[in-house]
Phi, psi and omega in degrees: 000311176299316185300287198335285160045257180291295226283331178270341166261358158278353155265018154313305202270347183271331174300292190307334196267342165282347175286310159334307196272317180324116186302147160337129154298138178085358175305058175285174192227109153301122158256165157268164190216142187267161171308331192172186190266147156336161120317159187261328175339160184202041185295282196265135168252132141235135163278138196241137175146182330305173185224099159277136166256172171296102192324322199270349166296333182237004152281325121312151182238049153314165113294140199242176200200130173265133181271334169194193192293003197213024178247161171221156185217140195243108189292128206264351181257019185218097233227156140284112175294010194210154155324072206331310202271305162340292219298276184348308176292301171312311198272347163270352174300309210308318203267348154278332169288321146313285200283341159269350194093031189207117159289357187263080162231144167253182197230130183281150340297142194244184158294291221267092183280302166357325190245021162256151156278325188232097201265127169224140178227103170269155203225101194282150181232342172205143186192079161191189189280170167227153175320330203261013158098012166234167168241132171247144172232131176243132165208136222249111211233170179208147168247140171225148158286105177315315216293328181237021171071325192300120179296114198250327160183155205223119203210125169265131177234148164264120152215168207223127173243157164269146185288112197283334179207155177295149179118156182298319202271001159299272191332320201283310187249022162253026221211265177338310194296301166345286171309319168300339156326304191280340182280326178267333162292337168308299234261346145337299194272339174273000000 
């Protein structure tokens, strides 16, 4: 009587203990995606970095959406599979280095200041959807000349994309199209 049991309640406890350990159903998980890969070229070195996002972007790792000016609403099943401000640092190194043409961009900390020319360092202040049918990205970017320390230029920028369909994993790459945006007006100024 007892083996019986055992035999009907392990595969009780092993179905309930894989649903446990099992991430939510319906969760999904988001990267940024760069436009493309670098160039192999190695003309100009820029260092990208350090790059802050804004603390309510990155204590969590939701992806979020403002319901109005002064609401954020935090999706609990549309997750960032990764580190934001990381992800965030690789795909504009990736996309700028695309818009000058040089594969030689690092991601702060880097080894070499030495192969570099140029340090831009960003302070993201908005990164989400918006009521209206957008993703806004604002960021406060500053460029320096490596050789003499000299501040070349310092700018805060918006830029906005529209969202083509509705959903988190639109928002997720109208989020990407944002960084490149922002990687080609940094890459103007250089």
């Amino acid at each position: 009587m007892m083996i019986v049991r055992l035999f009907i309640l392990l595969p009780v406890l092993l179905v309930s203990s894989c649903a446990f350990f099992s991430s939510s159903p319906g969760r999904s998980y988001y990267v940024l995606s760069a436009a493309g890969p670098a160039p192999a070229e190695t003309r100009l070195g820029i260092g990208i970095g350090p790059v802050d996002l804004a603390p309510f972007l990155t204590e969590r790792q939701n992806l979020l959406f403002q319901s109005s000016a002064n609401r954020i609403e935090f999706s609990d099943d549309h997750l960032w599979a990764g580190d934001l401000e990381k992800d965030f640092s690789r795909v504009l190194a990736t996309n700028l280095g695309r818009s000058l043409g040089t594969g030689n961009v690092k991601v702060y900390p880097w080894q070499k200041e030495s192969e570099l020319d140029y340090q831009v360092t960003v302070d993201v202040v908005r990164f989400q959807g918006t009521p209206d049918g957008e993703s806004v990205l604002e960021a406060n970017w500053r460029a320096y000349r490596l050789s003499d320390g000299v501040l070349i230029k310092s700018r805060n920028t918006t830029v906005t994309d529209d969202l083509q369909e509705d959903g988190f994993e639109e928002l997720a790459a109208s989020q990407s199209r944002l960084v490149e945006k922002l990687a080609v007006v940094i890459a103007r100024s250089l």
